[in-house]
N, C-alpha and C positions, 0 to 999 in steps of 0.2 A: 168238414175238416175234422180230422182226430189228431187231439193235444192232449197230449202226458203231462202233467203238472206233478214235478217230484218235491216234495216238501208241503205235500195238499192241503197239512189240518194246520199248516202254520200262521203266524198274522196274515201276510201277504196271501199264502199259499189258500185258503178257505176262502179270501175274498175275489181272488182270482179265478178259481173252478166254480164259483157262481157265475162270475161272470162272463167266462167258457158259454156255460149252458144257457145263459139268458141271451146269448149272442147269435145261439143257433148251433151252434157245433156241439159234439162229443168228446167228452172229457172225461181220461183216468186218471182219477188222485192216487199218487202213489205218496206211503209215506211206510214208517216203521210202522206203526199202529195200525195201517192197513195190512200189512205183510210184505212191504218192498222194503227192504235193507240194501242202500245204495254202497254199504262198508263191506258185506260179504257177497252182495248180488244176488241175495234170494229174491225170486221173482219178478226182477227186473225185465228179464227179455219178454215175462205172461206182462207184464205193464207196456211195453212198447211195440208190441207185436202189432203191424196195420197202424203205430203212430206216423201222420206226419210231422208234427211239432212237440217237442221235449222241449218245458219248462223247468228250467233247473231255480229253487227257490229254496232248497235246502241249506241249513245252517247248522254249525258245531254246537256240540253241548254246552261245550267250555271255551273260552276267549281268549286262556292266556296258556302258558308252556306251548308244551310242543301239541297240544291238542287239536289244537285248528287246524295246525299245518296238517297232520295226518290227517285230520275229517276231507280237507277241501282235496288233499292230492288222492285221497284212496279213494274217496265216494264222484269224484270229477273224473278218473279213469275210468269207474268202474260205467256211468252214463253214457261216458264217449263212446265206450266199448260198444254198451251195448244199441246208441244208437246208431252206431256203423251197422250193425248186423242185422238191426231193424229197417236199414235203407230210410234212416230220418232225416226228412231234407231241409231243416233247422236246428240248429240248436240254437236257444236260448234262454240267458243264465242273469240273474241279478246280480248287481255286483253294489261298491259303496263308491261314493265319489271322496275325490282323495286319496285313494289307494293308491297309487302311485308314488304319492309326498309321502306314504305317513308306515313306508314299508320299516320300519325301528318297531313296528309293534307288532308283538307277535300273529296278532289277528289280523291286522291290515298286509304283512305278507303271508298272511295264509292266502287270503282273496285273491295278492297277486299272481300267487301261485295258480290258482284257477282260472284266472283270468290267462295268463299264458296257456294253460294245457289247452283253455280252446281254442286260442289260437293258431299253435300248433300243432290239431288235429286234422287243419285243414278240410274241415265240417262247413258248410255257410253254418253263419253264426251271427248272433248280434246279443252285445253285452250292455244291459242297462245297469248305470251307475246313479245310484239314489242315496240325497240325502236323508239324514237322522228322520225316524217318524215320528209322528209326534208321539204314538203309540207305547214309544220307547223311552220318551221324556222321564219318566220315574226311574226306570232303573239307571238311567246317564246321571239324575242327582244323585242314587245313591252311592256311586261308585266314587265322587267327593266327599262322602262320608267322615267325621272328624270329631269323634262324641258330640256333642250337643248343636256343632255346624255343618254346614258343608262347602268344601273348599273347592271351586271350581273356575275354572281360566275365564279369560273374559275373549277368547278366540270367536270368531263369527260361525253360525250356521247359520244355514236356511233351512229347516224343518220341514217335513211335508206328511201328508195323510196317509195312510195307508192304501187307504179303497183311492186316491188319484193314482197308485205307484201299480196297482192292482187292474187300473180301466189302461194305462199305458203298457202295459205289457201284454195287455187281452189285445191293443190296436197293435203293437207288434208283432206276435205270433200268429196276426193273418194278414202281415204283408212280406212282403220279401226281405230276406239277411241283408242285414245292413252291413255285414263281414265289417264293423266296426263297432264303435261308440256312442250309445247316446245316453243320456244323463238328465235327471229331473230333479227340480228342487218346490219347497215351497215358496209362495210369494211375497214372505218378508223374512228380512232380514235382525237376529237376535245374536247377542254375547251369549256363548252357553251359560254366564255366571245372568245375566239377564232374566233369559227363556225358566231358568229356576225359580226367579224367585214369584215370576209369573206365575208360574205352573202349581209353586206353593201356596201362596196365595189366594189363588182360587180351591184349593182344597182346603181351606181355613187351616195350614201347618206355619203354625208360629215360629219353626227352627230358622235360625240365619244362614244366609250366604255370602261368605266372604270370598270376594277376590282376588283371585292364588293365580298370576300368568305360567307360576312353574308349575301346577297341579296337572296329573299326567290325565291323558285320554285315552283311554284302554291303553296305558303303558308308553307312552308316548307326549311329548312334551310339541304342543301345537303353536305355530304361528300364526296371525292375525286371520290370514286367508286359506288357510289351508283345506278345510272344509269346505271352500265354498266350490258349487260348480262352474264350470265354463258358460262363457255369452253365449255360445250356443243352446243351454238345456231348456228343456219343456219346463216352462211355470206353472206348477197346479194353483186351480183355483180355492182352495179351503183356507182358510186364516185360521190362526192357532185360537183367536177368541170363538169362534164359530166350532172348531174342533172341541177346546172345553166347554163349552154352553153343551152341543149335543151329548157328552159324554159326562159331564155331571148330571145328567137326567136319566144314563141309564140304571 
């Protein structure tokens, strides 16, 4: 099978085109740094020419104004386009769980933004929605940033791994469009104001975390559950202590 992986050298997207090729398939990472620009369409159709499957795994620079919204609706047109013209007979696209609730933020409706264009391109398609990775835990403290604190909601996530979000999208993209939903979390359950002070802790950072319910989440002011996925999503198996032990070793 040939799978286009657009967003290749990114977290998800490098651990995903390894695992493309260790699966047995052929895999084109398309990304800026390789020469595919999904914003002006340079070299996109030499990326998908003879794709069956388009991995859309690409992300905006920036998270907040109007920047997102332009990355997701100019660079999701431009993929659709071209894997109409490719005769691509999936697409599929990562998305965040919760986007739907949490559309007050400029980021989270840029996604929904995406998430509708492929729906209405009438593509098969299948959209996986994934919680926070753990990979990303640092930059979510710093964004509670507060001179010498950090001020973060006590809202629940479930965190998950990256290389679990990256082995479920590789079992995706070689079964049929699920022309729907599916969603993956990790297997426990943390307060973001929680998962912080964990996450500090184990890197020996003495700053505090104090407990702020109105502290915003990418612009966004969260409710208890709002992050969390549906009964239905895939549970990875990695725990966040299992995630820190291997990752303070590298």
């Amino acid at each position: 099978m040939n799978i286009t992986v657009a967003g290749a050298t990114g977290v998800i997207g490098t651990r995903l085109s390894e695992n493309i090729r260790q699966s047995g398939h052929q895999v084109t990472a398309a990304s800026l740094s390789l020469g595919v620009d999904t914003i002006t369409g340079k070299g996109l159709d030499a990326a998908l020419a003879g794709t069956e499957v388009i991995i859309d795994v690409t992300n905006a620079a920036s998270f907040g104004d109007s920047a997102a919204l332009d990355f997701f609706r100019v660079s999701t047109r431009n993929l659709l386009a071209a894997a109409s013209e490719a005769g691509v007979r999936h697409y599929l696209a990562l998305s965040v769980v919760g986007t739907p609730r949490l559309v007050e933020s400029d980021y989270f409706r840029a996604k929904m933004v995406q998430e509708n264009l492929i729906r209405a391109s009438k593509r098969p398609y299948t959209i996986l929605r994934s919680t926070q990775f753990y990979e990303f835990i640092s930059g979510l403290i710093d964004t509670g940033a507060d001179g010498d604190v950090f001020r973060l909601p006590p809202a629940f996530m479930k965190p998950v791994a990256a290389g679990d979000v990256a082995a479920l999208l590789t079992e995706l993209a070689t079964g049929a469009p699920l022309d729907g939903i599916a969603e993956i979390s990790g297997p426990e359950q943390f307060g973001i104001d929680e998962i912080a002070r964990i996450y500090l802790a184990a890197n020996e950072d003495e700053r505090q975390v104090v407990t702020d319910p109105s502290a915003s989440y990418f612009g966004v002011e969260l409710t208890d559950d709002a992050l969390l996925p549906g009964a239905g999503a895939r549970v990875a198996t990695e725990k966040l202590s299992d995630w820190l032990y291997q990752s303070m070793g590298e």
